[in-house]
Structure formats: structure tokens, C-alpha cells
N, C-alpha and C positions, 0 to 999 in steps of 0.2 A: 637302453643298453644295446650295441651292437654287437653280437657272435660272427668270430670270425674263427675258421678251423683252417691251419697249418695246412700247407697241400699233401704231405703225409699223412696227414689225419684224416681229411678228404678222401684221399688213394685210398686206407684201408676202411674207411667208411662203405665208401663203394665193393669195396671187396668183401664186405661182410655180407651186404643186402644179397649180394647175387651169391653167396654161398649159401646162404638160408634159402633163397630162391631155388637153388637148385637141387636141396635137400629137400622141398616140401616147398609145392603151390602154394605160393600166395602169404609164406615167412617173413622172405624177404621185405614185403609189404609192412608187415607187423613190428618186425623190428626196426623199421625207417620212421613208422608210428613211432615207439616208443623212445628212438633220441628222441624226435620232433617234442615227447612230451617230455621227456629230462631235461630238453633245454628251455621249455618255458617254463619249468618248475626254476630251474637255474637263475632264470632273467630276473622270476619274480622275487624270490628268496635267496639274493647271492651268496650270503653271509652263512648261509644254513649248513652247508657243508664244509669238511674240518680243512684247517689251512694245515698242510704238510708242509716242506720245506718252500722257502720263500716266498711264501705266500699263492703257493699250488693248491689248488683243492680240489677232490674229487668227488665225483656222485660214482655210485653203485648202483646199477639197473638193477632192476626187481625180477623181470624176466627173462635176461639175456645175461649170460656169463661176459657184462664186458661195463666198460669202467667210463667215466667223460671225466679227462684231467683239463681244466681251467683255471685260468686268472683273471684276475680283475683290476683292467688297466684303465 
């Protein structure tokens, strides 16, 4: 399976890390961990999380207030 994130997705991916970054040494690091780990949880178990409309589906991060919406093309 190949992930591939929107360049808006990307842009505020980036904008996340270096806010946390700048909130607290070494955040930003943790939460760039934590996609990196929602998305191999994703790769492995696509199906796992609930299909919303058209076939959208989201994960819920466990430590971060923020959400990864994908499909599966």
C-alpha cells in the first residue's frame, strides 16, 4: 500500500510538528512519531477503521487532538 497525503495535508502536517515544537522541546518530534505510527497501523489494518461517507475513513490519535482522514484507492 502506498500513502500519499494531499499537499494541504502535508502543509498542515508540517505546521503541526513545528507548533508542538515550539510549545515544548522535542513535541514536535513525538507527534511526527505518532502519525509515522497511525499510519503503519493504517497500512496494516486498512479496513479497521469506520468508512464515513464514501468510503472516507478515519483514525483518532490517542495522544494528539487530531484525526488522519483516508481512502483506499
Amino acid at each position: 500500500m502506498k500513502v500519499v497525503f494531499t499537499e494541504l495535508a502535508r502543509l498542515e502536517l508540517l505546521d503541526a510538528i513545528d507548533y508542538y515544537e515550539l510549545e515544548f522541546s522535542g513535541l514536535g518530534k513525538r507527534f511526527q512519531q505518532e502519525v509515522k505510527s497511525a499510519i503503519k497501523r493504517i497500512i496494516q489494518y486498512p479496513d479497521a477503521w469506520p468508512s464515513e461517507q464514501n468510503g472516507i475513513r478515519k483514525y483518532v490519535m490517542h495522544k494528539f487532538p487530531y484525526k488522519l482522514i483516508y481512502s483506499l484507492e
